[in-house]
VEXKOLPA-151726 format. One record per residue (C-alpha): x, y, z. Coordinates in steps of 0.25 Angstrom, whole numbers, plus 5000, padded with zeros to 4 digits. Example, Ala and Ser with C-alpha at 12.3 -4.5 7.8 and 13.67 -1.06 7.14 Angstrom:
BEGIN
504949825031 505549965029 
END
This chain:
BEGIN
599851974959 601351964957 602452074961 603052144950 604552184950 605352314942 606552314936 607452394948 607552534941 607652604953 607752574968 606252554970 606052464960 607152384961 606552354976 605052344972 603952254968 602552294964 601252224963 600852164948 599452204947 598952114934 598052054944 597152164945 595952174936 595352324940 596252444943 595252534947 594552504960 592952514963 592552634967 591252604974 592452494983 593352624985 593552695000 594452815004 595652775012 595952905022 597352905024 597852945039 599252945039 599352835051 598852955059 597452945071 596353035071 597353125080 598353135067 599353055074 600252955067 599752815074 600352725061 601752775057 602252755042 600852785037 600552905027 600552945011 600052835003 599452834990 597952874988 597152744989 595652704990 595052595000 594552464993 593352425001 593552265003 592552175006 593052095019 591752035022 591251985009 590151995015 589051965002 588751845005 588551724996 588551804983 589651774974 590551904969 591451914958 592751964956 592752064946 594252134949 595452124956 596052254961 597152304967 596852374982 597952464985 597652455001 597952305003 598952194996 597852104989 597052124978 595552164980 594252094971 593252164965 591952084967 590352104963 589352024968 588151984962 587352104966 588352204961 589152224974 590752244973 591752234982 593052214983 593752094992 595052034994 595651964981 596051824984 597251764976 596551694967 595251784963 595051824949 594151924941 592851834940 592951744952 591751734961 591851734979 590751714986 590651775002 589851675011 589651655025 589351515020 590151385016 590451415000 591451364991 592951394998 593351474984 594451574982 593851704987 592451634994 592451695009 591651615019 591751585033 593051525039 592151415045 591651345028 593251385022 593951235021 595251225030 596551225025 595951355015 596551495015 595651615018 595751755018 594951895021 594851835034 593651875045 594151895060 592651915064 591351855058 590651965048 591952055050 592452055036 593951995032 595152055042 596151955040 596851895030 596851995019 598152035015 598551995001 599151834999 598651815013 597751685017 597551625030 597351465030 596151415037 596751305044 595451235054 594051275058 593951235072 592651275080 592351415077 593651445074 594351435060 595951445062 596651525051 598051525049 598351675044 599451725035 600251755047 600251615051 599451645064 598251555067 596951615070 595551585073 594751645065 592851615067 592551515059 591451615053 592451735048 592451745035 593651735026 593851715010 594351585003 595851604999 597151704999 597051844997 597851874983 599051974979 600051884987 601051934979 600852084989 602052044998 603052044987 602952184984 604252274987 603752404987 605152454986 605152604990 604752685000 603952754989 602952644987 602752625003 602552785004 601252754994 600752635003 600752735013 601952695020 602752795027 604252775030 604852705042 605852785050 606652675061 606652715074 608352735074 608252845064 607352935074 607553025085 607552975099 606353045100 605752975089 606152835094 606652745103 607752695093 608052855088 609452925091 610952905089 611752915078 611452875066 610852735065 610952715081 610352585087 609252595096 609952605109 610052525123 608552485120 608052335123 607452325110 606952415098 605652505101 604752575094 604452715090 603652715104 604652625112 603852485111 604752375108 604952335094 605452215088 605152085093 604052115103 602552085102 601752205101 600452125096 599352165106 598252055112 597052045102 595751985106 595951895095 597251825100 596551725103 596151685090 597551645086 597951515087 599551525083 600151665081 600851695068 602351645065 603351745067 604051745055 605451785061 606351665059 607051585074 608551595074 
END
């Protein structure tokens, strides 16, 4: 994929990039592949709002994806790439050999024609081949990565990303993700041979408030601009600052800003060195 740019005739254009879609080969999805997203507004089952900035949206229709791969030792063949308008890369059509199709994660390099194979046995490291982390060569980059054996792909999936398989040691694999954290991951998860494509995604401008209100992104209102009812930073006179407080706080009085709000996982201890920050020292 590459990003495509207009001539600025108006505001939004001039502030804009779009996706060039001459790499996709089918436009019009598979229906039997199709599910119905329920939209909820960010709201619970109670109809409260627990995720602000959420609501409206274009209509769209769930891609099933096949995280597991789970057909194993059968080779499948890459019969169209399509766009997937609820994530960044680009999806693959595949049938297998008796007639099944799904639709998996479109790695950078995979063409109309190419054949992957799942298998929980050692095969050729190929673009697009998923096996276990414990038969992939050192130094390779994977993706569609398993957190648990059998699971199915969690990690690892957003578009140009690839985490480097940097050393198997015991029955642990350590994979350096996108984030620059080291992890360790089973040497028996899962993961697919390569980079996930449309590297390009994080070029786009979407350049209006417009094209966010079809995402489904409602706007951000800061906390200044409310009523002191409303916020901890609301009040004043025009734009005020936030007062005599030590800090700024969120919308319910939680510092902001600075402060580690990551809770305790189980899987902390997993990690071997925490990601970069990518704030730069003065």
């Amino acid at each position: 994929m590459s990003i495509r740019t207009y001539k600025p005739t108006t505001p939004g254009r001039r502030n804009s990039r779009v996706q060039d879609f001459s790499d996709i080969t089918k436009h019009k999805p598979e229906k039997s592949l199709l599910a119905v997203i329920k939209k909820t507004g960010g709201r619970n089952n109670t109809g409260k709002i627990t995720v602000r900035h959420k609501g409206g949206g274009v209509k769209r229709m769930y891609r099933m994806i096949d995280f597991k791969q789970a057909t194993f030792d059968m080779p499948a063949t890459i019969r169209a790439i399509e766009y997937d308008p609820n994530r960044g890369p680009r999806i693959a059509l595949v049938s297998y050999e008796n007639g099944e199709k799904r639709y998996i994660l479109c790695e950078a390099s995979m063409k109309v024609g190419d054949v992957v194979v799942s298998s929980k046995n050692k095969i050729e490291p190929l673009k697009g081949n998923r096996m276990p982390l414990a038969y992939i060569p050192a130094g390779m980059f994977v993706y569609n990565v398993e957190l648990q054996p059998g699971k199915g792909g969690q990690i690892v999936r957003g578009a140009g990303n690839g985490a480097q398989l940097m050393v198997i040691e015991g029955m642990y694999a350590q994979l350096r993700l996108p984030s620059s954290e080291l992890r360790l991951v089973s040497r028996n998860c899962m993961a697919s041979v390569g980079q996930v494509g449309n590297s390009d995604y994080k070029l786009i401008r979407w350049g209006k408030a417009g094209r966010m209100r079809y995402r489904g992104i409602k706007p951000t209102v800061r906390g200044k601009n409310m009523n002191p009812v409303d916020h901890p930073h609301g009040g004043g006179e025009g734009h005020s600052p936030i007062g005599l407080k030590k800090g700024p706080r969120t919308k319910w009085g939680k510092p902001a800003l600075g402060v580690k709000t990551r809770k305790p996982q189980q899987s902390d201890k997993f990690i071997v060195s925490r990601r970069k920050s990518s704030k730069k020292k003065h």
